[in-house]
N, C-alpha and C positions, 0 to 999 in steps of 0.2 A: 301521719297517714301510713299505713302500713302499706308492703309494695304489692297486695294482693288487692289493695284499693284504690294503688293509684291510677291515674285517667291517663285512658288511651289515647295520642294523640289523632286525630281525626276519625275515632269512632265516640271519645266521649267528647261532653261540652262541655270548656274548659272557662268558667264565667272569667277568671283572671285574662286570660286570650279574648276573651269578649271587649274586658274593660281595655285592652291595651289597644286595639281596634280606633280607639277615640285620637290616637296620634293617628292615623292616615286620613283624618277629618280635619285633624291639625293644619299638614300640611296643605292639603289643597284648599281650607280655608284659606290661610295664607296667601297662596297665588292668587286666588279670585278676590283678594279683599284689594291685592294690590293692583289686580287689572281695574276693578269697578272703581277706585277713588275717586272722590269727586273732586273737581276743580278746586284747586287752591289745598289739598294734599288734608284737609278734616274732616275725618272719618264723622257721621251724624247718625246719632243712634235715635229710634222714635222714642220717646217719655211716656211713663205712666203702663198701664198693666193690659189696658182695653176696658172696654164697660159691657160686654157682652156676657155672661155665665158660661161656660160649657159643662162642669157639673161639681156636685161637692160631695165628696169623699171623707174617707178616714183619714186622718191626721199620720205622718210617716215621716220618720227621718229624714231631715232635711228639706222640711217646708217652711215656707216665711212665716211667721208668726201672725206675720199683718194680716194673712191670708186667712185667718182662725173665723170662721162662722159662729157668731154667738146662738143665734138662735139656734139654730141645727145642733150645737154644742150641746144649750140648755136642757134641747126636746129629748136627745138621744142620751146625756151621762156620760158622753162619749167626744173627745176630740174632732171637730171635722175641719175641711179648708174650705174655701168655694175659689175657683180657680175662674180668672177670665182669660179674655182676648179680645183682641180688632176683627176688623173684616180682613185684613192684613195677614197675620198671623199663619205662618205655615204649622199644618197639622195632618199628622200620617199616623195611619193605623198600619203596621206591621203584623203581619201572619204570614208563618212557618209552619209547612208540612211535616207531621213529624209521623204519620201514618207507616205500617212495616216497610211499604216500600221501596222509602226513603232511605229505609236501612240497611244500607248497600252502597258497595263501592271496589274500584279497583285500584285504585291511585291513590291520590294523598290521603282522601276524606271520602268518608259517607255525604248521599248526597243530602242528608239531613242536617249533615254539621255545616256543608261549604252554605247551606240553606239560611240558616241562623246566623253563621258569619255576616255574608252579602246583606242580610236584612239591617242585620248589629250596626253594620260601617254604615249604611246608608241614613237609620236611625241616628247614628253621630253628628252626622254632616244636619241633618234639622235640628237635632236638639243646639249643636254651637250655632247654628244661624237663628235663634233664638224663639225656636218653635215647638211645637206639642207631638210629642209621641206616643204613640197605643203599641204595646205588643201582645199576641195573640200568637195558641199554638194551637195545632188541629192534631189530635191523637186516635186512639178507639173510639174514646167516648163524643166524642166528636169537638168541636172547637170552643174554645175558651179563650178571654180574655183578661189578662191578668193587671190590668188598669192602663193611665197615660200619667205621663212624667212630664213635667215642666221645668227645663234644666237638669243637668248634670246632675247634681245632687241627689234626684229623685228618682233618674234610669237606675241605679245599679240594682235594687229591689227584683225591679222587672226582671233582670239577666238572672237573678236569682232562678226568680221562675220559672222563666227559659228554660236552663240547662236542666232541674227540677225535673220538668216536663218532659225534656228528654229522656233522662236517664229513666222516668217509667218506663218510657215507649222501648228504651234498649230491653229493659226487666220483662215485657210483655212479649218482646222477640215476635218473629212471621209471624204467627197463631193469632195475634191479636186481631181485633175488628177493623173493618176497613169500611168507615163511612166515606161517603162519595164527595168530592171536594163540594158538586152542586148543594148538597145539604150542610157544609160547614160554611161555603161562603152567605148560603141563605140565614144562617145565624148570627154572620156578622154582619147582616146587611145594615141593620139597626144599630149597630155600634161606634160611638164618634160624631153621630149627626153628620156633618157634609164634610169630613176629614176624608183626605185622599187616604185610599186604602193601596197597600204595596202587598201582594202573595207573592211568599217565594216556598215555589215548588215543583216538581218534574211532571206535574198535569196525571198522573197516576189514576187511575179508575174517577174522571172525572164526573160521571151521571149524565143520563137523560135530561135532564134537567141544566147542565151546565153553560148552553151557551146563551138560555133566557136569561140565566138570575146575572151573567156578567154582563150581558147587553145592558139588564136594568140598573146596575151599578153602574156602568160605565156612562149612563147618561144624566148619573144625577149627581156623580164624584168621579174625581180623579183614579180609573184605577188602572195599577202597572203589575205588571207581570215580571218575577226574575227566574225564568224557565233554567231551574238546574237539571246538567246534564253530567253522566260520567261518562269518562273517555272511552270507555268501553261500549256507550252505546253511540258516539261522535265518530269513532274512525277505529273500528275490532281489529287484532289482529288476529291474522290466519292462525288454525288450531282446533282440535277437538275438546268442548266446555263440558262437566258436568252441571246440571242446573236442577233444581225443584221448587217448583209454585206450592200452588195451594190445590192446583188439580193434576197437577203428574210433573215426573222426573224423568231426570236422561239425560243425552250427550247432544249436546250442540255442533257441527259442524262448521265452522269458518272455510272456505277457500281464499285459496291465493287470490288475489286481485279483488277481491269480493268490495262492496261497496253498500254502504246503508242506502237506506233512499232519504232524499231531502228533507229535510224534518219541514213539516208544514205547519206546524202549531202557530210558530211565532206569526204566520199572516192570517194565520185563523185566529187570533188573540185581535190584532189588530184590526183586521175585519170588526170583530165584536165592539169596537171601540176602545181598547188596552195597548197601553203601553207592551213593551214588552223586549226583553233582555236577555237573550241563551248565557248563563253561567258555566261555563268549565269548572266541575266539581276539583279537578285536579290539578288546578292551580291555587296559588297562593292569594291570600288575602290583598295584600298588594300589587301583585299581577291584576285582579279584578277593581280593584278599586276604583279606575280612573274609567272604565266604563259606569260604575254607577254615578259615576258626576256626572257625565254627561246629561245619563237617565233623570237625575238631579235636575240639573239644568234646563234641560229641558220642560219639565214640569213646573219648574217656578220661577227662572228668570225669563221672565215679561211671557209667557206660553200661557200657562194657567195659572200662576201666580200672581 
């Protein structure tokens, strides 16, 4: 790669930084395997696949063979799997804001990449506890789902996609379209069947429409919210900003002592029925991590799981 292509760190998405992600899953796997043991120190894993369907797809590197759908194979000319599960079975649909105005930051990272990260690590942490993952990114053209992975083997595909996705959304720069989260979550509402859905994004030109369609998620699935924020809009420092939208420019003013006002989102999330997680853009992957366990935990040990 030539050094006029190489990736920025914290403006572009770095799928290798994705996949190394999967050690901070590692480790806190580890602790919680070793709090939970059960009596007499034999870890007990459940047998067998499930008997329920969730859906069957193109055939992809790194799928069991066992898994191989003859008929669907037959009908199509074409490789497919048919994937199950239990009533058991943890399953999250991940979506990433990747909309302009995500694409922005003052500190480590855009708040689009800390976006992806936080969604990546938390995706890890279900995929090793032996569950089903969807990833999904919302751009111009509004939201898209790029499938679900069953184990290790089958995420890295998805990361492909991800960063993929991104790097449009970098290509299309401000100018691009800015569909309203209300209309991209109303697209995923259908996706996954009753899989907890995770958004992670800064709530950005959420729509008219936006506190219906998560009330009506929120009471028929799991949904969490990982509200990213940059440090710049958490705690500014004093100083005169240059700034331009999409409807005017100019100079911002900070004063000394000045203070944002209390961000209300996250109990207005909550209100609607959502989880819900302020991310500091401008910390480190592992700084954030041990908040999304909790998040984690929350949702599937003995809560909703």
């Amino acid at each position: 790669m030539s050094a006029s292509e190489a990736l920025v760190p914290g403006v572009d998405l770095d799928v290798e930084s994705l996949m190394r992600l999967r050690l901070l899953s590692a480790r806190s796997g580890a602790r919680r395997a070793a709090a939970a043991a059960p009596l007499g120190g034999v870890a007990r894993r459940r047998r067998g696949r499930g008997a329920e369907t969730y859906d069957v797809r193109p055939w992809s590197d790194g799928d069991d063979m066992r898994s191989l759908d003859r008929n669907v194979t037959a009908r199509t000319g074409a490789p497919h799997v048919r994937t199950f599960h239990d009533e058991r079975e943890r399953s999250v649909l991940f979506v990433v804001d990747f909309r302009a105005p995500m694409l922005f930051g003052t500190r480590r990272a855009f708040r689009s990449v800390a976006a992806a990260e936080a969604a990546v690590a938390s995706a890890w942490r279900v995929i090793d506890s032996q569950g089903r993952v969807g990833l999904a990114a919302i751009g111009s053209a509004g939201a898209r789902c790029f499938g679900f992975a069953v184990g290790a083997r089958s995420f890295p595909p998805l990361l492909v996609a991800l960063a993929e996705a991104h790097r449009i959304a970098l290509a299309e720069g401000a100018e691009a379209a800015e569909p309203s989260l209300a209309a991209a979550l109303e697209e995923m509402e259908s996706v996954g069947g009753t899989s907890a859905l995770t958004l992670a994004s800064a709530l950005d030109s959420p729509g008219e429409a936006f506190d219906v369609i998560a009330t009506r998620i929120a009471r028929r699935r799991d949904l969490s919210v990982l509200l990213v924020a940059d440090r710049f809009e958490l705690a500014p420092s004093p100083g005169l900003y240059p700034f331009r939208t999409r409807m005017e420019e100019g100079l911002l003013r900070i004063a000394h002592g000045a203070r944002t006002a209390p961000d209300e989102r996250l109990a207005r999330l909550r209100r609607l029925g959502a989880r819900a997680l302020e991310i500091d853009a401008g910390l480190d992957a592992e700084t954030v991590a041990p908040l999304l366990e909790r998040l984690d935990m929350e949702r599937f040990d003995g809560r909703s799981f």
